[in-house]
NUVEX-740261 format. One record per residue (C-alpha): x, y, z; residue in three letters. Coordinates in steps of 0.05 Angstrom, whole numbers, padded with zeros to 5 digits, always signed. Layout:
N
XYZAla/...
END
This chain:
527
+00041-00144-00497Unk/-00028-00129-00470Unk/-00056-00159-00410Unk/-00135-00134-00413Unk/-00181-00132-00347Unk/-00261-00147-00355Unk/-00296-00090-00376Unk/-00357-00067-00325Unk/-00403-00005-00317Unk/-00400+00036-00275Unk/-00457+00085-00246Unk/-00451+00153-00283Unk/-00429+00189-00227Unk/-00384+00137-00192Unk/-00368+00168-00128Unk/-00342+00131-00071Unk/-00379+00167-00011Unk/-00449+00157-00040Unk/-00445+00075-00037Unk/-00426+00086+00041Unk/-00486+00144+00043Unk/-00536+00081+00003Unk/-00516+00032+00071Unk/-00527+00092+00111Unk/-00605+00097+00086Unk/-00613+00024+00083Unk/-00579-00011+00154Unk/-00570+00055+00198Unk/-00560+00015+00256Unk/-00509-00033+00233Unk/-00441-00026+00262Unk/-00391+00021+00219Unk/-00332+00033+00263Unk/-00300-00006+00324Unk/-00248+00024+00358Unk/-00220+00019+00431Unk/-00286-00012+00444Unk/-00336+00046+00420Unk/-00385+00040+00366Unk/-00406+00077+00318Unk/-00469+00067+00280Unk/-00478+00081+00202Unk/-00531+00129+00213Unk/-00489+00160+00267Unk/-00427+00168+00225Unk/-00463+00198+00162Unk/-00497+00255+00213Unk/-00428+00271+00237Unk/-00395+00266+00167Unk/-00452+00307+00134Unk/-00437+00369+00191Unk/-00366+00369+00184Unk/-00385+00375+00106Unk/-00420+00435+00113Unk/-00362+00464+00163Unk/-00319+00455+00104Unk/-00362+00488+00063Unk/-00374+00549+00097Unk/-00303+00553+00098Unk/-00308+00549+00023Unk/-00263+00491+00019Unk/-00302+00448-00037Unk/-00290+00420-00097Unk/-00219+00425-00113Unk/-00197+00437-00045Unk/-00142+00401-00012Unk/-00152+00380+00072Unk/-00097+00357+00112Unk/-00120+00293+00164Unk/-00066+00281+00213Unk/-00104+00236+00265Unk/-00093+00181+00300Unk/-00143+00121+00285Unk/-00209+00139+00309Unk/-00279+00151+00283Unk/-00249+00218+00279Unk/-00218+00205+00231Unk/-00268+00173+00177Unk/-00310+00231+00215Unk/-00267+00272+00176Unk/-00241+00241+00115Unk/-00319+00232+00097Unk/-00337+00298+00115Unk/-00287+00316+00069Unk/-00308+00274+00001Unk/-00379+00301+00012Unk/-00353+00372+00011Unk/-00328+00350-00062Unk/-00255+00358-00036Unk/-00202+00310-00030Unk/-00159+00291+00042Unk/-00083+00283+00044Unk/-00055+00242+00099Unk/-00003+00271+00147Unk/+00017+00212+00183Unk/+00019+00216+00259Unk/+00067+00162+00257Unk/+00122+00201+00221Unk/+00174+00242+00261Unk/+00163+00304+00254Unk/+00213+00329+00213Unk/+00191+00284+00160Unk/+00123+00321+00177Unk/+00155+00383+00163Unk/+00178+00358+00090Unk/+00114+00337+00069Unk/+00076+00388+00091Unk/+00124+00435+00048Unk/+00101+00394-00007Unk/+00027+00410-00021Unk/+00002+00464-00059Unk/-00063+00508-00034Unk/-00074+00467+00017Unk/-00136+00495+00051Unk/-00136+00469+00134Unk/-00116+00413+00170Unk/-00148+00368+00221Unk/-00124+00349+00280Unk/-00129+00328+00357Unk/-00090+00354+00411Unk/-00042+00297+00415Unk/-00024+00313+00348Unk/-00034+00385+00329Unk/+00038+00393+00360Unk/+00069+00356+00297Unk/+00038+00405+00237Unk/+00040+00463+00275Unk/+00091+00482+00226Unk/+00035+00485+00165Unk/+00024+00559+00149Unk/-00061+00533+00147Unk/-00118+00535+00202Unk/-00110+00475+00245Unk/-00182+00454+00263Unk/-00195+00401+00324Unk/-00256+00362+00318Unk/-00271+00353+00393Unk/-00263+00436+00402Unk/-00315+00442+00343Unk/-00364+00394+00378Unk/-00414+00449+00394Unk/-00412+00479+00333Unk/-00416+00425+00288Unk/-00472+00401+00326Unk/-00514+00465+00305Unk/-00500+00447+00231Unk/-00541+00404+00193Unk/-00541+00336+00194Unk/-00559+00320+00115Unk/-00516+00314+00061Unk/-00492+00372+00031Unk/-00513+00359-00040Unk/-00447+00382-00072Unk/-00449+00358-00141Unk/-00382+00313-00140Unk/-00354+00267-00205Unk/-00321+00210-00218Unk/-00260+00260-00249Unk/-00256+00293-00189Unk/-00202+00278-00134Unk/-00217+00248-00075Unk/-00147+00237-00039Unk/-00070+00248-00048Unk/-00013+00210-00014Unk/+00055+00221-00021Unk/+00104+00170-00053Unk/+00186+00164-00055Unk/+00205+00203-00116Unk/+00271+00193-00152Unk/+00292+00258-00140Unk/+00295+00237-00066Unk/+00233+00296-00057Unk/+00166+00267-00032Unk/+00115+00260-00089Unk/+00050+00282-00076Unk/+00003+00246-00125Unk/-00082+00245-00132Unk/-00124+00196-00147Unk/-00191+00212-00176Unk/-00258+00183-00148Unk/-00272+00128-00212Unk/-00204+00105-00197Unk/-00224+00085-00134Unk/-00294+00069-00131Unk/-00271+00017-00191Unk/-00215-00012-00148Unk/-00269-00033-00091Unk/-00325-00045-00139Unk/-00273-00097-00167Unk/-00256-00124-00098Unk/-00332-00127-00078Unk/-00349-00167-00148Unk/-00288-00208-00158Unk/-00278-00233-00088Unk/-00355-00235-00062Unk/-00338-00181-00013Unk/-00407-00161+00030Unk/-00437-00128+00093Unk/-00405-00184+00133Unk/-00333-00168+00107Unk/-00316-00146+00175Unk/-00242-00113+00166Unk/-00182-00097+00216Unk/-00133-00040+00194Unk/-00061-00053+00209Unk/-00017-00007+00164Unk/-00008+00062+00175Unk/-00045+00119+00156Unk/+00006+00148+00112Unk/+00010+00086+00062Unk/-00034+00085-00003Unk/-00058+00018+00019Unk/-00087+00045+00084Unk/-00137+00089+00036Unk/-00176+00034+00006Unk/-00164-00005+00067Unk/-00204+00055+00106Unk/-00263+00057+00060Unk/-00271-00016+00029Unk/-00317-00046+00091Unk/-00353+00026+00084Unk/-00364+00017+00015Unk/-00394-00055+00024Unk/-00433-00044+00084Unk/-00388-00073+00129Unk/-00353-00060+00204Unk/-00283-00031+00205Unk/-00237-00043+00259Unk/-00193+00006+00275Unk/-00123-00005+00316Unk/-00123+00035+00385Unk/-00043+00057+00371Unk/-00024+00085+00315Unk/+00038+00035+00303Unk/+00039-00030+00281Unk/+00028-00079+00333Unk/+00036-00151+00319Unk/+00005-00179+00391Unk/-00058-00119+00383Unk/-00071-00140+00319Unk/-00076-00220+00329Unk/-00115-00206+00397Unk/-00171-00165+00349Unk/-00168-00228+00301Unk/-00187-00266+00350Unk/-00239-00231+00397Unk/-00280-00208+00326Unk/-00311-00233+00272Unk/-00253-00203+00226Unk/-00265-00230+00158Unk/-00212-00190+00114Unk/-00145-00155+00134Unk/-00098-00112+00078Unk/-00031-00103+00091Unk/+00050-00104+00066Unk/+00075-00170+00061Unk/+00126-00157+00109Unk/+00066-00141+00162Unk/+00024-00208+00135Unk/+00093-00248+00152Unk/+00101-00224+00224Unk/+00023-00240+00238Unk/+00034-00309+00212Unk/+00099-00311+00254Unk/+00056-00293+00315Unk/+00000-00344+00292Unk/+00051-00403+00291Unk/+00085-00389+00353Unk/+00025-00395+00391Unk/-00015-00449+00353Unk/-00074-00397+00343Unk/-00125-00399+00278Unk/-00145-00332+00271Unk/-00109-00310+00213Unk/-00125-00386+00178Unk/-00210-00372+00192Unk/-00200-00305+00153Unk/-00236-00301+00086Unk/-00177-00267+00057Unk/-00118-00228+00063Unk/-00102-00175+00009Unk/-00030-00162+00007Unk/+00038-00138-00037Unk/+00070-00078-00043Unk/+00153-00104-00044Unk/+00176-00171-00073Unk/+00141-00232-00045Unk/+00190-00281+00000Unk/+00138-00339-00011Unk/+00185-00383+00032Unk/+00156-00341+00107Unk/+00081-00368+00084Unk/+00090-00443+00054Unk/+00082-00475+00124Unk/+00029-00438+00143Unk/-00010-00430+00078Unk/-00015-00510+00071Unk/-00027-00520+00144Unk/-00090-00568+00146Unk/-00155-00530+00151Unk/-00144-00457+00127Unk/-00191-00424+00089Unk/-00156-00359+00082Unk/-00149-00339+00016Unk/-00089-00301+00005Unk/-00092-00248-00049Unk/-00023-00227-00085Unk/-00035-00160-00101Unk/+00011-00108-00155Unk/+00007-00036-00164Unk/+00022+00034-00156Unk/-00004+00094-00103Unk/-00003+00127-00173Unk/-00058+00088-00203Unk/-00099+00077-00145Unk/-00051+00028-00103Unk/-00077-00038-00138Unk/-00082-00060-00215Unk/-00067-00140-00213Unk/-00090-00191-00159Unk/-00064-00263-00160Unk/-00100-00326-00108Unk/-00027-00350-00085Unk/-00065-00417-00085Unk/-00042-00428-00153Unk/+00032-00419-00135Unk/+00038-00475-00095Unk/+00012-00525-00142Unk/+00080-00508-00179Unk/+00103-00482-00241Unk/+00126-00416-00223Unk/+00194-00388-00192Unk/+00167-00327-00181Unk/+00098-00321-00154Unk/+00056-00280-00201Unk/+00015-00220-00183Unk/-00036-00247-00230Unk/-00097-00211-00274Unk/-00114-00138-00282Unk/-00175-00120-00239Unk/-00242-00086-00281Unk/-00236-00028-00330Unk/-00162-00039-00326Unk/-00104-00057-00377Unk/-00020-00075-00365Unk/+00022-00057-00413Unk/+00088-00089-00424Unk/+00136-00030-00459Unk/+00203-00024-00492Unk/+00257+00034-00473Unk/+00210+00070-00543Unk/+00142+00047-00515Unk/+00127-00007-00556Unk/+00101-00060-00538Unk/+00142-00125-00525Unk/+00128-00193-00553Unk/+00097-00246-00502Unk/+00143-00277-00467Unk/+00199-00220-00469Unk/+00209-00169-00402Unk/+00191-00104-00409Unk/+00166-00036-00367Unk/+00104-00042-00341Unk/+00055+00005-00357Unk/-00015+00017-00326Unk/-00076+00046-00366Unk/-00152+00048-00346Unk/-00197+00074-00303Unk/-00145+00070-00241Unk/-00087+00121-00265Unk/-00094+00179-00223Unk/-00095+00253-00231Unk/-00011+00258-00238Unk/+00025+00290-00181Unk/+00000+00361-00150Unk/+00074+00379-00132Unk/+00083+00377-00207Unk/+00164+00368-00226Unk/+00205+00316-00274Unk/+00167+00250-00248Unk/+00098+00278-00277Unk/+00124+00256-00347Unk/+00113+00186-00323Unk/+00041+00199-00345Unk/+00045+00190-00414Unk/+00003+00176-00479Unk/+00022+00116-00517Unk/-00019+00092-00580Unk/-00060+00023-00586Unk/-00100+00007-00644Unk/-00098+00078-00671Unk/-00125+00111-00612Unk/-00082+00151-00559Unk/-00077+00117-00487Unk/-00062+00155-00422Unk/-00014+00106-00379Unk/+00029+00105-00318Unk/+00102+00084-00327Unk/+00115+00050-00265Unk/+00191+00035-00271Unk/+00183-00038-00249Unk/+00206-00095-00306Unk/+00164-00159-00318Unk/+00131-00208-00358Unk/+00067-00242-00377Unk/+00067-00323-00361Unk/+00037-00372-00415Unk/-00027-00374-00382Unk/-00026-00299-00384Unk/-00010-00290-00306Unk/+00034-00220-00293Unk/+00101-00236-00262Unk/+00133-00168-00233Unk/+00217-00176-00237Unk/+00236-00112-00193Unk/+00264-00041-00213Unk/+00277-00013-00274Unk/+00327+00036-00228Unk/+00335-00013-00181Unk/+00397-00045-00218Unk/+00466-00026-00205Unk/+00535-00040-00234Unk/+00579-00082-00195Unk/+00641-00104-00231Unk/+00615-00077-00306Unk/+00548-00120-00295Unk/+00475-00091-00283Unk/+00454-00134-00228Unk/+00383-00130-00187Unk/+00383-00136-00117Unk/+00318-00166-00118Unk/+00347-00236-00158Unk/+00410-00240-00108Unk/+00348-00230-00048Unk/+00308-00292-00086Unk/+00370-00335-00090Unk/+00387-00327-00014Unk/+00316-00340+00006Unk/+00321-00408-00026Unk/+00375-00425+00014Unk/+00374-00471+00083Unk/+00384-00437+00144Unk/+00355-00368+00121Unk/+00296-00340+00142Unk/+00298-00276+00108Unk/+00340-00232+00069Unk/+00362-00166+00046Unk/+00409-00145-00002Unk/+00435-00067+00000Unk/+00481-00036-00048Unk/+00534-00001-00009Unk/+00610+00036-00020Unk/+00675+00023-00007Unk/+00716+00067+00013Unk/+00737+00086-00059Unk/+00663+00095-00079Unk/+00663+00031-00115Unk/+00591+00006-00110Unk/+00578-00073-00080Unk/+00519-00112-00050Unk/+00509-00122+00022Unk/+00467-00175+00046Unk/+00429-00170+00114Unk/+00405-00239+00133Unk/+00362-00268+00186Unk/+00378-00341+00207Unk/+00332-00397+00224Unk/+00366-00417+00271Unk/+00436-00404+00308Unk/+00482-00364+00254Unk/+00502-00360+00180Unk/+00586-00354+00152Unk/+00594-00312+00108Unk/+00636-00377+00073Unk/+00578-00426+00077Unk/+00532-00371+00047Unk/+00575-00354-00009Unk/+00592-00422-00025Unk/+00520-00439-00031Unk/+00505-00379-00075Unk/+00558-00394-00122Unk/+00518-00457-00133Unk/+00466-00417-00164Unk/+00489-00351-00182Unk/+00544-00315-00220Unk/+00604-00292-00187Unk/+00589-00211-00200Unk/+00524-00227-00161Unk/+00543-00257-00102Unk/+00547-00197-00048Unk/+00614-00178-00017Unk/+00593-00179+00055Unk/+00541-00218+00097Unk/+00517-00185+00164Unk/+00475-00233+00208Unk/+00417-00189+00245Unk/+00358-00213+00291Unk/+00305-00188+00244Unk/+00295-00141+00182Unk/+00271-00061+00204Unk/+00212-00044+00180Unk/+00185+00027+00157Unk/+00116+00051+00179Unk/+00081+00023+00121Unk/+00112-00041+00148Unk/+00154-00047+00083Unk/+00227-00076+00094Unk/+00265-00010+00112Unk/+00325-00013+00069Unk/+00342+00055+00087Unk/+00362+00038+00158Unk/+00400-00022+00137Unk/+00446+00010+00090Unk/+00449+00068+00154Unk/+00469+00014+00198Unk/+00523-00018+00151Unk/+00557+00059+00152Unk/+00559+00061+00225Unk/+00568-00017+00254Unk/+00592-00062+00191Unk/+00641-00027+00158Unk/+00702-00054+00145Unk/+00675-00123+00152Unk/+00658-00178+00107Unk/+00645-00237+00147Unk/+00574-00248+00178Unk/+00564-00224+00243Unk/
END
């Protein structure tokens, strides 16, 4: 099975720093970046990303070079992260957010890496890295005497512009690069598709770290438009909404887990910032479509909210899906929809062959968006693979989740491949018991952990957050065994105020199962 995007050109050399460098030339006054109240012009940005270009170069960090950002949001940063695609190298994120221990890890984890930039409030937390740490505000004076032109490095659409890392299943960080086509096609595709335009004003609200915060960095750049940047460098619901509403902030990207607690904080308050958006690009863990009904049919919003599917391997999206269409019915699971341009799903067997319509399968991602493979090399790079269509050998990404293609040719993603888990002889998902208890009255959200017993024995755990008051353990399981086999029903139910989230704002499932080791063991009654 073979779900084909719409093929479009693209410019011979399609580069993602030379469509921001075109707005540069032709509005050099217009606003690029907002943040903690300072502006910063177009034409003042390019000057300042053109000298730290040539600082880089001197250096002889070019093409092919790898340069550590670990900054807090600022102009700074795009200061630097532009600076360093005109160079012809490619940045790597070191996340100021992370402890620094994690810090530690990751920076253990890239090869050649050449310096690193950073400010004093966070130089502290790479000062491990066995590179030159450079600080942009120290350099002031001497970038100044540099020039403020591009530095004409002759960069292509093969070459790589960033790497993030990624959870491997070795439990080591992946570091994996995607290449400049990859993602000038994702935002040409966004521009085109969705009409995005100078006035696409957008507000970043995930953290640096997170593949999505890449395109969400350079998207308004790449269309001309103003990007908002957060003055903290976590996640703040009551920041965020108060930017929504002082500015015309057209488009937000984000986790679905971060899009929930902003619509949370909308309907609390009776505010219409979030419905006046344009749109809202979002995905990246299982939809809970229940935590957006309400407020998605609430009379007069325009937003358009954009299901969105893919992998940091293949340049963070490959499907989008207007979750209009869900709620006109006919779907259990809300789809994540069509490929985007120059961009093809594949729907595998456990051999690679392709499944017949209608059947599951592993999804597979080919096109211009699979990336460069993963610079820390090891097992996982065999996930880039060759498979043939029609005679002809196809580079693809296996990305390990199952799913299936709807009648009307709509991409539905089921979970993890690796995700199941025997329980009692059967393979179950956690993601299917999670769907079940979200359909359920009196829960708000859920989360379903596989845990031990003391023998080893592996079982489901199932964090839930009520609507209102509490949850038994004996009314949820009763009510699940309405719609659900026996083997899937979990063996305890733990009643929490609200579901942790990880930087990326992802549900942390981590610190759940962490917490059932240290508070709920032993129990199986909701707390």
């Amino acid at each position: 099975m073979i779900l084909q995007g719409k093929r479009v050109a693209l410019p011979p050399a399609p580069v993602v720093h030379r469509q921001f460098e075109a707005h540069a030339e032709a509005t050099p006054e217009a606003v690029a970046v907002v943040c903690a109240g300072r502006q910063v012009t177009y034409a003042e940005l390019d000057a300042r990303a053109n000298r730290f270009a040539h600082f880089l170069a001197a250096r002889g960090h070019g093409r092919g070079a790898k340069v550590g950002v670990c900054l807090d949001y600022s102009p700074d940063m795009l200061v630097a992260i532009l600076g360093t695609l005109k160079a012809g190298a490619a940045y790597v994120p070191f996340d100021p957010a992370y402890p620094a221990a994690r810090l530690r890890l990751l920076l253990g984890q890239v090869p050649d890496l050449a310096l690193i930039v950073a400010s004093p409030a966070t130089a502290g937390l790479v000062e491990s890295a066995d590179v030159e740490v450079v600080d942009p505000g120290r350099l002031s004076a001497h970038l100044a005497a540099l020039p403020a032109t591009a530095p004409g490095v002759d960069v292509t659409g093969d070459d790589v512009c960033y790497a993030v890392f990624t959870s491997g299943s070795t439990g080591t960080p992946k570091l994996t690069a995607v290449r400049h086509e990859g993602w000038f096609n994702l935002m040409n595709w966004l521009k085109l598709e969705y009409g995005l335009h100078r006035g696409s004003h957008n507000l970043v609200v995930s953290a640096f770290g997170f593949d999505l915060s890449q395109r969400a960095l350079m998207t308004p750049l790449f269309c001309g438009a103003t990007q908002y940047l957060p003055a903290s460098r976590n996640f703040d619901a009551m920041m965020a909404y108060r930017l929504l509403t002082e500015h015309d902030i057209r488009v937000v990207h984000c986790a679905s887990s971060t899009l929930y607690l902003l619509v949370d904080w909308e309907t609390a308050r009776g505010g219409d910032a979030l419905t006046r958006l344009d749109c809202v690009l979002f995905g990246g863990e299982p939809l809970k479509t229940e935590r957006l009904r309400d407020w998605a049919r609430r009379a007069g919003n325009t937003c358009t909210l954009l299901h969105q599917y893919g992998v940091a391997e293949c340049t963070d999206v490959a499907t989008s899906y207007d979750l209009a269409g869900y709620w006109r019915g006919g779907h259990d699971v809300a789809p994540v929809g069509r490929p985007a341009h120059n961009t093809d799903i594949h729907l595998l067997d456990g051999e690679l062959r392709g499944v017949a319509p209608g059947e599951q399968g592993e999804i597979c991602i080919a096109g211009a968006g699979v990336g460069a493979g993963y610079l820390n090399k090891g097992p996982e790079n065999q996930r880039f693979t060759t498979i043939e269509v029609d005679g002809e050998p196809r580079r693809v990404y296996r990305t390990g989740d199952r799913g299936y293609v709807t009648e009307t040719g709509e991409l539905v993603v089921l979970g993890r491949i690796d995700a199941q888990v025997k329980v009692r002889g059967m393979r179950i998902d956690p993601t299917d018991v999670e769907r079940a208890l979200a359909r359920l009255d009196g829960v708000r959200e859920a989360a379903v952990v596989i845990t031990h017993t003391d023998s080893g024995e592996a079982e489901l755990t199932a964090f839930l957050v009520p609507a209102q008051g509490g949850l038994t353990a004996d009314d949820v399981r009763t009510s699940l065994l309405e719609t659900l086999p026996r083997n899937m029903v979990p063996a305890r139910f733990v009643n929490i105020p609200r579901l942790p989230l990880s930087p990326h704002g992802k549900v942390d499932r981590a610190a759940l199962a962490d917490a059932f080791r240290t508070q709920y063991a032993g129990s199986n009654t909701a707390a």
